[in-house]
N, C-alpha and C positions, 0 to 999 in steps of 0.2 A: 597454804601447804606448798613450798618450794622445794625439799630436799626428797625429793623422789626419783629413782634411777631411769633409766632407760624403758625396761621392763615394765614397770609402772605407767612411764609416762603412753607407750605402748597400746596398754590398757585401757585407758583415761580417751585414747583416740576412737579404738574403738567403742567408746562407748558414747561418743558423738562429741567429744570436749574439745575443746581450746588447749594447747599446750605451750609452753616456751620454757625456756630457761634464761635464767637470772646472772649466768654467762653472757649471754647474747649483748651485742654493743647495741646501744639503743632500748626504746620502749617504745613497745609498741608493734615487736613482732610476735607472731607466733605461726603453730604449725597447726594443720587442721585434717583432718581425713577426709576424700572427699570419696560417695558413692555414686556412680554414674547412674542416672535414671532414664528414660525414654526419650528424651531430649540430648543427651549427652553423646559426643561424639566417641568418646574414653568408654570401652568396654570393659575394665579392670579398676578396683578401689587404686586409689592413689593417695600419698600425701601434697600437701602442697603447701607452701611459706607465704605469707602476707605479712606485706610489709607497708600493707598502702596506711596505714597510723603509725608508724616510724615518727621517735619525737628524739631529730638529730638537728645540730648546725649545719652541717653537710647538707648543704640543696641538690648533691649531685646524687644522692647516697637513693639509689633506689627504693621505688615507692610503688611496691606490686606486685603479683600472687604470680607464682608458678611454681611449676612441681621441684620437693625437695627431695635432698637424699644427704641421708646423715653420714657426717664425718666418725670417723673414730673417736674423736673425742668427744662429740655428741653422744655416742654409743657410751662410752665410758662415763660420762659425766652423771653426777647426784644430787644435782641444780634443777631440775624439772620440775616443774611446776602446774598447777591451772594459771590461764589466762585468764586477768591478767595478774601477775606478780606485783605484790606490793614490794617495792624497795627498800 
């Protein structure tokens, strides 16, 4: 299932999933929600982008999770999916 909007993909977080979209350059990222727990320095739910299985030619092209914030046209886009996107 790839063509799911924003909204959707939203959802999909909360509800503990793996997201990306079929825009995105590369395979191998996605977005993920994370909850802070007793350990966790973060007091507030967060997203955050992994990129450490990125499958690019680019050896410089970042390879590693931190927190994301969507673009407008991430927001706009109908491309979302579950992780991972079949091509």
């Amino acid at each position: 299932m790839h063509h799911l909007n924003f909204g959707q993909a939203l959802e999909l977080l909360k509800a503990g999933k793996q997201v990306c979209r079929r825009g995105w350059n590369g395979r191998g990222i996605f977005i993920e929600l994370q909850r802070p727990d007793e350990n966790s320095k973060m007091t507030s739910e967060y997203i955050f982008i992994d990129t450490t299985g990125l499958d690019s030619d680019n050896i410089d092209a970042p390879r590693s999770r931190v927190p994301w914030l969507a673009s407008q046209t991430d927001i706009l886009a109908s491309d979302w999916g579950h992780y991972p996107i079949t091509f």
